[in-house]
N, C-alpha and C positions, 0 to 999 in steps of 0.2 A: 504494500500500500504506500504510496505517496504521501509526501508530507502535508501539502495542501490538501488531499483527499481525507488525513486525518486530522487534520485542522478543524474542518467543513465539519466533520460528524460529530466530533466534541463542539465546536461552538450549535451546531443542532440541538445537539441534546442537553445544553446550557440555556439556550433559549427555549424549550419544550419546558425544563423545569421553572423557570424563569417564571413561564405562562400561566402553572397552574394548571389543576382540574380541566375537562371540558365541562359546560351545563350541557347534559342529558338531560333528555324527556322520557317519560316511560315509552315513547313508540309504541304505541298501539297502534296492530297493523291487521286487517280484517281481507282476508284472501278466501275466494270462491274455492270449495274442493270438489273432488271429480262425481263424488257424491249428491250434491248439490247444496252440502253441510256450507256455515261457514265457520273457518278457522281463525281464531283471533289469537294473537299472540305479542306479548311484551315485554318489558325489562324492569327487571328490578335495581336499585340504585344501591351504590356505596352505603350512603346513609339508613338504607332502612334494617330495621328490625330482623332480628333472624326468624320471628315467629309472622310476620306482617304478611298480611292477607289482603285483596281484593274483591270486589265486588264488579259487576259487567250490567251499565245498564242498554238497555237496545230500544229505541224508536225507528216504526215504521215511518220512513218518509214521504208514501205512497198514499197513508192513512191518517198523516197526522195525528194519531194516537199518542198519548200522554209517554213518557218513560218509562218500560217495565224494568224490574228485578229481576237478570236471565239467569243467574247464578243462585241455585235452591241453599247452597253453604258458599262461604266465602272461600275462594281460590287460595291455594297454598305454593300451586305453580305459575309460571308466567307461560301458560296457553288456554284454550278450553275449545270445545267447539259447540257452536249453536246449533242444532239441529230445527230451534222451530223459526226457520226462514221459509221463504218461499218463492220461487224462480219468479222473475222477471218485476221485483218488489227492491227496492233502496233502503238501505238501513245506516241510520248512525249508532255507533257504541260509543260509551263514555264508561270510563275506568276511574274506578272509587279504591282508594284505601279504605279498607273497613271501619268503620264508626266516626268518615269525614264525610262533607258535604259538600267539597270542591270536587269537580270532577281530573282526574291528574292529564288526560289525553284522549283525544275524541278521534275517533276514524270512520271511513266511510268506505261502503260497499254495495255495487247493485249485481244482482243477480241474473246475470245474460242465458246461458245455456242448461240446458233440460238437464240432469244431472244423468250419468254417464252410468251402462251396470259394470 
């Protein structure tokens, strides 16, 4: 390796530390499956809780229907999947820490294709 080449990777990684943390979001990410299910899946952060749970709320955006509670126990993993969708219907999710009232990350999803056997 070159002198400059390791000049370059030590002042990178001086200034990487320099920076700090990235701010993460939880990424909540909602993907059509071949089933017709959808898969929502997210991250969990530095800071939380080794026990911390979520909650998944789901509106139809087809129906305008109020926010339901799609998660019967609060999530211990960062995935789940919804099974009560319905092809060619829009949905938003909104991801709760358990026993908070802000939502942490909203996602969207419409349902294009008949689900696959």
């Amino acid at each position: 390796m070159k002198r400059w080449e390791l000049a370059v990777l030590l002042m990178n990684g001086l200034a990487c530390t320099a920076m700090g943390e990235e701010k993460l979001d939880r990424a909540l990410v909602a993907v059509q499956r071949d089933d017709g299910k959808a898969l929502l899946s997210w991250r969990m952060l530095k800071g939380d809780s080794a026990d911390a749970t979520t909650e998944i709320h789901r509106t139809n955006d087809n129906t305008k229907d109020s926010p339901i509670l799609i998660t019967e126990t609060p999530c211990k993993g960062t995935c789940y999947v919804d099974a009560g969708v319905k092809i060619g219907h829009r949905y938003t999710y909104r991801l709760y820490l358990t026993g908070q009232d802000k939502p942490l990350s909203p996602a969207n999803i419409e349902l294009f294709e008949e689900a696959r056997p």
